[in-house]
C-alpha beads as a LAMMPS data file, in Angstrom:
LAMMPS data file: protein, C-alpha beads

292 atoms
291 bonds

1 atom types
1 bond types

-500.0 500.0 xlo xhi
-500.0 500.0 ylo yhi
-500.0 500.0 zlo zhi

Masses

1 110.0

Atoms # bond

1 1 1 -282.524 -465.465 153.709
2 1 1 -285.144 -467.867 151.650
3 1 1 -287.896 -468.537 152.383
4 1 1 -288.281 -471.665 154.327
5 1 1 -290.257 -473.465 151.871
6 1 1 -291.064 -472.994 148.072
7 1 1 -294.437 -471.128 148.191
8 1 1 -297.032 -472.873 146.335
9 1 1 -297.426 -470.000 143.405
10 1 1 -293.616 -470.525 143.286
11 1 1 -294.349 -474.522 142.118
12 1 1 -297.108 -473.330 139.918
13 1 1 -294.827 -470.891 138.251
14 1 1 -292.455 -473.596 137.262
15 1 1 -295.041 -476.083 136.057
16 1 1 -296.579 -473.974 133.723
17 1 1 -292.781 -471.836 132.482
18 1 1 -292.080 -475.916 131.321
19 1 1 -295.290 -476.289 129.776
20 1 1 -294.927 -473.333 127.829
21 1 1 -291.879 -474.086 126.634
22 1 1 -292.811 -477.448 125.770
23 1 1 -294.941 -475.844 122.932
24 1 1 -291.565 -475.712 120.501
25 1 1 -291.620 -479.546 120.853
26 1 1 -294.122 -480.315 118.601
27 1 1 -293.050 -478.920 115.863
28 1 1 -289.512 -479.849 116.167
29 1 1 -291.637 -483.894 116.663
30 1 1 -293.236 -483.212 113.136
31 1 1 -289.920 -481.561 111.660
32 1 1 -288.117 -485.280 112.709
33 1 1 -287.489 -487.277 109.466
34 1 1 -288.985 -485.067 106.924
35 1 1 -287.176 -483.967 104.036
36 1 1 -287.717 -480.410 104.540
37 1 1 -284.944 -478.531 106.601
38 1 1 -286.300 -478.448 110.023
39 1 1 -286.386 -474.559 110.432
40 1 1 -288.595 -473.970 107.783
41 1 1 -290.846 -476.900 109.165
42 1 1 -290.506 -475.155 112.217
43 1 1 -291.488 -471.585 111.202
44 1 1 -293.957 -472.129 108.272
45 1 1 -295.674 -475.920 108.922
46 1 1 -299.273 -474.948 108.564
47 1 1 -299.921 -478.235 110.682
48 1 1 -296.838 -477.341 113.164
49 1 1 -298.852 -474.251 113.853
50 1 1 -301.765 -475.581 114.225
51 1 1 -300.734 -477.942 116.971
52 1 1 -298.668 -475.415 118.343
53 1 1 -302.342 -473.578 118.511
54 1 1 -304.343 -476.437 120.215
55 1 1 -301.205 -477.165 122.393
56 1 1 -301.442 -474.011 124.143
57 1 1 -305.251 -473.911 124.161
58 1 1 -305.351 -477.243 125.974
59 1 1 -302.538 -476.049 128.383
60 1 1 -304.648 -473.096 129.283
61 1 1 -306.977 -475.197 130.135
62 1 1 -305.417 -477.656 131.906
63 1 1 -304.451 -474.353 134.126
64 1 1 -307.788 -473.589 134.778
65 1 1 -308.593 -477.002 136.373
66 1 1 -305.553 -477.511 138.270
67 1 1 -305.380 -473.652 139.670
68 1 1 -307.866 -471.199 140.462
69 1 1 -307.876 -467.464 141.478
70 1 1 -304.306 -465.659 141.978
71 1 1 -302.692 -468.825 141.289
72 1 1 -304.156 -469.285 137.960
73 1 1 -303.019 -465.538 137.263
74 1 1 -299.596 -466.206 138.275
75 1 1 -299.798 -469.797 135.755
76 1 1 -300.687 -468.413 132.998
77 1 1 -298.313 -465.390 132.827
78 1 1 -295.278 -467.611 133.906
79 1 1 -297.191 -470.680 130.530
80 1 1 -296.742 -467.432 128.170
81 1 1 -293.095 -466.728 129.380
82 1 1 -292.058 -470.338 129.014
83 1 1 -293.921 -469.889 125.271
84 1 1 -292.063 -467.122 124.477
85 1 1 -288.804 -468.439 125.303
86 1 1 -289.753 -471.799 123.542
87 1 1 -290.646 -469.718 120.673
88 1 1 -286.901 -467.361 120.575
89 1 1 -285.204 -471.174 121.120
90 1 1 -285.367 -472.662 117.465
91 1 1 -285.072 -469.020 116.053
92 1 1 -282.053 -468.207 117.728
93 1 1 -280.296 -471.405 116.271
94 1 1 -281.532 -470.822 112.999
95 1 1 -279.369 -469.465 109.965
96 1 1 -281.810 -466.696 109.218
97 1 1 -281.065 -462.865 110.023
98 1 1 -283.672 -463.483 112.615
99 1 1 -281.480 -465.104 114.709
100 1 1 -280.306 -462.312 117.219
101 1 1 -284.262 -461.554 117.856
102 1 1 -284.548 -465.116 118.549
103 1 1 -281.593 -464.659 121.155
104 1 1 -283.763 -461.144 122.617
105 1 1 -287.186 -463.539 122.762
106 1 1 -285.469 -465.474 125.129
107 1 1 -283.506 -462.990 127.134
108 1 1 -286.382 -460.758 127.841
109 1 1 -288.732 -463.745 128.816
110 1 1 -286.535 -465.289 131.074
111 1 1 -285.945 -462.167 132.511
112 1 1 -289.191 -461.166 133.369
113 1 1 -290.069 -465.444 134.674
114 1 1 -286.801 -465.296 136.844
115 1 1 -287.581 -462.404 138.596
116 1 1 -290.627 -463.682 139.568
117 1 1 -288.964 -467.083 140.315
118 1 1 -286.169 -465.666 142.711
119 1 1 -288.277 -463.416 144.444
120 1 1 -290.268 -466.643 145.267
121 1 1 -287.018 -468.377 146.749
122 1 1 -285.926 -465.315 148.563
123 1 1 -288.451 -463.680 150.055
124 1 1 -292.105 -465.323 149.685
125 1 1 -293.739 -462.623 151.648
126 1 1 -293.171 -459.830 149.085
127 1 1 -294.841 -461.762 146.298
128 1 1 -297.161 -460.490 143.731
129 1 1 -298.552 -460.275 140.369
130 1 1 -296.358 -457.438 139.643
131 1 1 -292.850 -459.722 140.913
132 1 1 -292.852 -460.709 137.308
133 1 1 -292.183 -456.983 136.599
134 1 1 -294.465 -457.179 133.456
135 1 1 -296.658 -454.087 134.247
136 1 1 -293.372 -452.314 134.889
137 1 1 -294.689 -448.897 133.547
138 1 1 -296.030 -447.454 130.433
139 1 1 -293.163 -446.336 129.116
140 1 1 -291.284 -449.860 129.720
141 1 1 -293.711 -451.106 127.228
142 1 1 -293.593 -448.575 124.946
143 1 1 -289.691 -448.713 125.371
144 1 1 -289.973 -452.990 123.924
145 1 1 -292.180 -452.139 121.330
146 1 1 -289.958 -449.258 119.759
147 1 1 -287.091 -452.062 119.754
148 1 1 -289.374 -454.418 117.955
149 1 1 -290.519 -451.937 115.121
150 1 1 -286.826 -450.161 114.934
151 1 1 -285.558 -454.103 114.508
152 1 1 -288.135 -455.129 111.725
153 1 1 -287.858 -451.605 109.833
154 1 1 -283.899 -451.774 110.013
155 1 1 -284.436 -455.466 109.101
156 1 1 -286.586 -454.545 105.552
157 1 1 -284.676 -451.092 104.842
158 1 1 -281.344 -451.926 105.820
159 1 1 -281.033 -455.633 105.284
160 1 1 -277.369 -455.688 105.384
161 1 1 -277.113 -454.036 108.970
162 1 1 -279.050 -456.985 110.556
163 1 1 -277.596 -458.716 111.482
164 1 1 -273.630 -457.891 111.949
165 1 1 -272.819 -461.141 113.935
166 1 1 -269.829 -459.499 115.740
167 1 1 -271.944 -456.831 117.701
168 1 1 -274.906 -459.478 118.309
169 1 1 -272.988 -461.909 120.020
170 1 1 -271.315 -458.540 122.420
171 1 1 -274.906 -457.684 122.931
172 1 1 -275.741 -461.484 123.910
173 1 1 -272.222 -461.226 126.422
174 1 1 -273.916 -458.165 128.003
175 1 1 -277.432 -459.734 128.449
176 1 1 -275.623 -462.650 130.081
177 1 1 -273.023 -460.803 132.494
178 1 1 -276.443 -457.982 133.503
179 1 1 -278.888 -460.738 134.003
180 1 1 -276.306 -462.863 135.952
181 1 1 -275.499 -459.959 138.086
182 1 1 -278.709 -458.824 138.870
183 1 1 -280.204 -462.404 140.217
184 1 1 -276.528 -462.797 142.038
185 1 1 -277.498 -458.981 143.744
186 1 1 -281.164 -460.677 144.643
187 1 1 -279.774 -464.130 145.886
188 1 1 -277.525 -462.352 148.190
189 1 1 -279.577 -459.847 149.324
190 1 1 -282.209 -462.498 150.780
191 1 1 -285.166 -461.443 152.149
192 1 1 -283.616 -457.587 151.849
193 1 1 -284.546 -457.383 148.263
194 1 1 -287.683 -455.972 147.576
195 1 1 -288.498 -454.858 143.851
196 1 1 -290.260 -451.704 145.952
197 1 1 -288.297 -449.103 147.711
198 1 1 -289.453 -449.738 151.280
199 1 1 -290.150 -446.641 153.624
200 1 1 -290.185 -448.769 157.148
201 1 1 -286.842 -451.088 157.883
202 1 1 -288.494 -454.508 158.726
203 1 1 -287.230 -456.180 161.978
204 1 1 -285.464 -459.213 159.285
205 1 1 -283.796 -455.780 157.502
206 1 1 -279.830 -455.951 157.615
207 1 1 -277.377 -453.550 155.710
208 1 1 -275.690 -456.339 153.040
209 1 1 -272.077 -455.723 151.487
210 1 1 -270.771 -458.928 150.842
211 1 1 -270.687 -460.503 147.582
212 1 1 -271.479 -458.623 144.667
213 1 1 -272.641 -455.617 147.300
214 1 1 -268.529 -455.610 147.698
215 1 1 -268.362 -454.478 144.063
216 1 1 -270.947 -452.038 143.792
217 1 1 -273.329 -450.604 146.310
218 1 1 -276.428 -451.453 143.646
219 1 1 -275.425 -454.649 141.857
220 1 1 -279.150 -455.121 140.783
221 1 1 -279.513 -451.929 139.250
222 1 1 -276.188 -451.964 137.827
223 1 1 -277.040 -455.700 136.092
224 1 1 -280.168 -454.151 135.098
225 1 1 -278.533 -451.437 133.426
226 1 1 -276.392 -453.446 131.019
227 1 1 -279.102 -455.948 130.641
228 1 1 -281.155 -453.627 128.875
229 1 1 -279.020 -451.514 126.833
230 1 1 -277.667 -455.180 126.383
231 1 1 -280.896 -456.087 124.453
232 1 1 -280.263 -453.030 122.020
233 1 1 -276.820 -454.041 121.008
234 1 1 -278.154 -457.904 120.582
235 1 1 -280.721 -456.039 118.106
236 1 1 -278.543 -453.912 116.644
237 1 1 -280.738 -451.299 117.325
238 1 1 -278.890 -447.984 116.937
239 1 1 -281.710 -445.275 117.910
240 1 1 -283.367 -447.819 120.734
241 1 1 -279.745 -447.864 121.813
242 1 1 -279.380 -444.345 122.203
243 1 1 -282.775 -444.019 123.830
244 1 1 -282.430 -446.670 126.433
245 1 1 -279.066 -446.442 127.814
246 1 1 -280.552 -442.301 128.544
247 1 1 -283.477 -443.510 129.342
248 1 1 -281.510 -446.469 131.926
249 1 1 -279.458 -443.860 133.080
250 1 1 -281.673 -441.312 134.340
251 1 1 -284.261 -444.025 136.251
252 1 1 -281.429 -445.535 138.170
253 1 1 -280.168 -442.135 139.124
254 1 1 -283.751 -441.248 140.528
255 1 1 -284.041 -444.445 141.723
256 1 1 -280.740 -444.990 143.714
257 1 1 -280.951 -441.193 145.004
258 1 1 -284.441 -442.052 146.310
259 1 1 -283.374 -445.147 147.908
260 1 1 -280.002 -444.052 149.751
261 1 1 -282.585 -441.865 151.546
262 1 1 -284.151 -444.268 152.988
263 1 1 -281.126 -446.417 153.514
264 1 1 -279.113 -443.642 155.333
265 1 1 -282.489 -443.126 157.237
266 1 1 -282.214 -447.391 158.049
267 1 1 -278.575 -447.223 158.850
268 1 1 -276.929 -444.230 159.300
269 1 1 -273.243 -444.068 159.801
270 1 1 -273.244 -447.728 158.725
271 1 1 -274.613 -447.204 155.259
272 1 1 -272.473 -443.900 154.815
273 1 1 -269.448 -445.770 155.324
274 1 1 -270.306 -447.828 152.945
275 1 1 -271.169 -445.358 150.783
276 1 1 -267.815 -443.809 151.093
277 1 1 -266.047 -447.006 150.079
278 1 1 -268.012 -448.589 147.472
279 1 1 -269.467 -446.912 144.284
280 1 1 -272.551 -447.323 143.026
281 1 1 -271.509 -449.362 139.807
282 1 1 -273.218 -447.089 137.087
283 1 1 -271.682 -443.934 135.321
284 1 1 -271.766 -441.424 136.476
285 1 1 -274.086 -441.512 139.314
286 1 1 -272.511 -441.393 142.551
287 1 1 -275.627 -441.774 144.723
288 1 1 -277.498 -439.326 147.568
289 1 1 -274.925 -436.663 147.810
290 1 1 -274.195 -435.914 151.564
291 1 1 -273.355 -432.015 152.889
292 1 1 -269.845 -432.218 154.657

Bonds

1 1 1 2
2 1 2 3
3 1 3 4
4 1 4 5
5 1 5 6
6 1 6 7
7 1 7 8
8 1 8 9
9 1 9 10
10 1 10 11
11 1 11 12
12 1 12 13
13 1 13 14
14 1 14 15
15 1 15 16
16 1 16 17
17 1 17 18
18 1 18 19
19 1 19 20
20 1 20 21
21 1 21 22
22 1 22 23
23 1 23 24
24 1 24 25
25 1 25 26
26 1 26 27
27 1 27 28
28 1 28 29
29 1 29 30
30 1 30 31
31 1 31 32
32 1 32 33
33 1 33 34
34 1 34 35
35 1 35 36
36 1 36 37
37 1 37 38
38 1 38 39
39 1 39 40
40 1 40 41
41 1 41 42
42 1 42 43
43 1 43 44
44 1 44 45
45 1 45 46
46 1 46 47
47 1 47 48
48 1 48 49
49 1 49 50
50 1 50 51
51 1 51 52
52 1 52 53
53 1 53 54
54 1 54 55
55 1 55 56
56 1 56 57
57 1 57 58
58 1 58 59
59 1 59 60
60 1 60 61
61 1 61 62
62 1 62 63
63 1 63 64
64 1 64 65
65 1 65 66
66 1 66 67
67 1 67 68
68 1 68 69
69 1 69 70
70 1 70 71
71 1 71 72
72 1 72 73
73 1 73 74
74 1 74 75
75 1 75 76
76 1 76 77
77 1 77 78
78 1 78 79
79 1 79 80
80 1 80 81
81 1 81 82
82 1 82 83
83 1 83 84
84 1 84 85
85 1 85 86
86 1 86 87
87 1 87 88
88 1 88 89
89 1 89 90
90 1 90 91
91 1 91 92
92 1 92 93
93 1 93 94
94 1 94 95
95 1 95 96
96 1 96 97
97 1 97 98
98 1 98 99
99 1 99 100
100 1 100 101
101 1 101 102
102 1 102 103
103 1 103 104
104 1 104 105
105 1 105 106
106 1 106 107
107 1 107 108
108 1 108 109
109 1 109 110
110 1 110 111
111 1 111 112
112 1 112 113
113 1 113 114
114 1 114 115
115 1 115 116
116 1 116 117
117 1 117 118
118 1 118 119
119 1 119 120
120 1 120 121
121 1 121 122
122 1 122 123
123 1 123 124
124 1 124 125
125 1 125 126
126 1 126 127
127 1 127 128
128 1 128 129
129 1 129 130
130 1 130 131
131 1 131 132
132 1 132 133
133 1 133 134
134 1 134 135
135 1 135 136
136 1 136 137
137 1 137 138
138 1 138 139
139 1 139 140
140 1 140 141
141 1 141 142
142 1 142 143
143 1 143 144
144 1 144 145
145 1 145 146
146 1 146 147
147 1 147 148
148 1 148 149
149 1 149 150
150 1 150 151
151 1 151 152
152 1 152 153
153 1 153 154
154 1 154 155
155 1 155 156
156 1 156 157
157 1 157 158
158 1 158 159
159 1 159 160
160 1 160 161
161 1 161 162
162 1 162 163
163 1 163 164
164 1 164 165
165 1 165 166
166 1 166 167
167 1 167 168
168 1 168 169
169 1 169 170
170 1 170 171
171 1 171 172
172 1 172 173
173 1 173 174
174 1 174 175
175 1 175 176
176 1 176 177
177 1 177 178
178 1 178 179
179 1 179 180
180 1 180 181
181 1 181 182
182 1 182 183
183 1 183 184
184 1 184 185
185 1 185 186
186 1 186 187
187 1 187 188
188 1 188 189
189 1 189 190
190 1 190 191
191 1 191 192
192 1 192 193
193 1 193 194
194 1 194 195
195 1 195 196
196 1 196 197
197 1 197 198
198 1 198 199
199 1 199 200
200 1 200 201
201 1 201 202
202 1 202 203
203 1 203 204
204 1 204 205
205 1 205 206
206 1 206 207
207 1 207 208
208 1 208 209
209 1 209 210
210 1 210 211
211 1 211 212
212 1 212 213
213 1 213 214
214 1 214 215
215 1 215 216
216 1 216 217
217 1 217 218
218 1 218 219
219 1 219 220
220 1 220 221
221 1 221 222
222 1 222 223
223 1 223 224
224 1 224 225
225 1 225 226
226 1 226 227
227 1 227 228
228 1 228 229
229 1 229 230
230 1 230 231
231 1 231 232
232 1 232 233
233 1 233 234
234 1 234 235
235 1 235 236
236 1 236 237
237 1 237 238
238 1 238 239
239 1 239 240
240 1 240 241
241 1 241 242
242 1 242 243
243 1 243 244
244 1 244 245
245 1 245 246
246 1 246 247
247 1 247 248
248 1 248 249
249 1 249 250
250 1 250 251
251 1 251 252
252 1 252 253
253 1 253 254
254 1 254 255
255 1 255 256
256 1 256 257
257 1 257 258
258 1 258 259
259 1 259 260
260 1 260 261
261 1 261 262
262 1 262 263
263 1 263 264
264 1 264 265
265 1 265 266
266 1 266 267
267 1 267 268
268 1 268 269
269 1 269 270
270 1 270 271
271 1 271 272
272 1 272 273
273 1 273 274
274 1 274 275
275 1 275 276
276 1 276 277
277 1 277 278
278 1 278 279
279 1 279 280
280 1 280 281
281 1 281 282
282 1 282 283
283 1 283 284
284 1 284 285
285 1 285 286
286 1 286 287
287 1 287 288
288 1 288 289
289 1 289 290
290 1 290 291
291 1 291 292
């Protein structure tokens, strides 16, 4: 279940995602009535960018009056989310071929800010820095970059490929349906979702199947899956493509292996019931497997 109340780090998170993404407001204010076409205001006003600039300076520091210590740590990671996405806004609407990256600004930083926002809802006591899944691992971040070079390279060598509208908007669908499945997974879980794999079963700790846990016995994982190799398709990016749905594939196997341990070890016959009825949602991984 939630948390009782919204945690205060919870409240600062949302204050500063909205100022954040209030930074795209100024230039679209200094786009309003000029002759110029508003995108190109938008993306090359030397005076949009420079209030853009003291915007975001004044917002930082705004954060570092109102909140101090962790708090301030959590505000200013959840003020550059809310940039980002304010930033991928106007160039996902745009009529330039830099439209779909526009789209994958947004779905990446309201990935990582909703995490961190429905972990606050659901279960308070887990939450951390690392909620907003940011710090992931080295190779998470070295994973975003590649799609970000392979996009711009494709972009200047192949300028035709990017981008083929047909396949973008699929890759936007799959962003949508994995990102909507994954918080669906957390909201149902409750205070049983933990972005750690826990090795003790907490008194609160209850086996959950109903809901989107009817459909696959790791709905998160599964929603994560598609998210990601989601982005790639969004980008076009054939090689990142390639490389992340392997690279998907083979963490969630380890992952879900390692974690029906422990979940066997919580539950027992409960869990491999359910286990026997429900599949794990991703191909080709069927879970723990159990000697008759």
């Amino acid at each position: 279940m939630a948390g009782s109340k919204f945690v205060p780090e919870g409240r600062a998170s949302v204050c500063s995602f909205v100022l954040g993404l209030c930074a795209v407001c100024i230039p679209l204010l200094s786009a309003a009535g000029s002759d110029a076409e508003w995108v190109q205001t938008l993306l090359g006003g030397i005076r949009s960018k420079a209030a853009v600039a003291v915007y975001v300076a004044s917002v930082n520091g705004l954060l570092l009056v109102f909140y101090k210590g962790p708090v301030y740590q959590v505000a200013v990671r959840a003020c550059f989310l809310g940039f980002a996405f304010g930033c991928g806004l106007p160039v996902s609407f745009s009529q330039t071929s830099w439209g779909p990256f526009g789209w994958y600004m947004c779905s990446l930083s309201f990935f990582h800010y909703s995490e961190y926002l429905v972990t606050a809802v659901i279960n308070p006591r887990s939450l951390s820095l690392d909620s907003f899944l940011l710090n992931h691992s080295l190779e998470y971040k070295v994973a975003a970059v590649s799609s970000w070079v392979e996009f711009t390279v494709e972009k200047l060598l192949f300028p035709e490929l990017k981008p083929l509208p047909w396949l973008s908007a699929l890759g936007l669908l799959m962003v949508l349906i994995g990102e909507c499945l994954r918080k669906s997974a957390m909201l149902t879980a409750g205070s049983n979702f933990n972005h750690i794999v826990q090795n003790e079963k907490a008194q609160s700790h209850v086996l959950v199947t109903a809901g989107v846990y009817s459909w696959f016995r790791h709905p998160s994982y599964v929603g994560w899956f598609y998210w990601s190799i989601g982005t790639q398709v969004l980008l076009c990016n054939p090689v990142c493509l390639l490389g992340y749905t392997l690279a998907s594939w083979r963490f969630f196997r380890e992952r879900i292996e390692e974690e029906e341990i422990t979940l066997i070890h919580f539950f027992g016959e409960d869990y491999l019931e359910y286990k026997r009825k429900v599949p794990t949602g991703l191909p080709f991984i069927t879970g723990i497997k159990m000697e008759p």
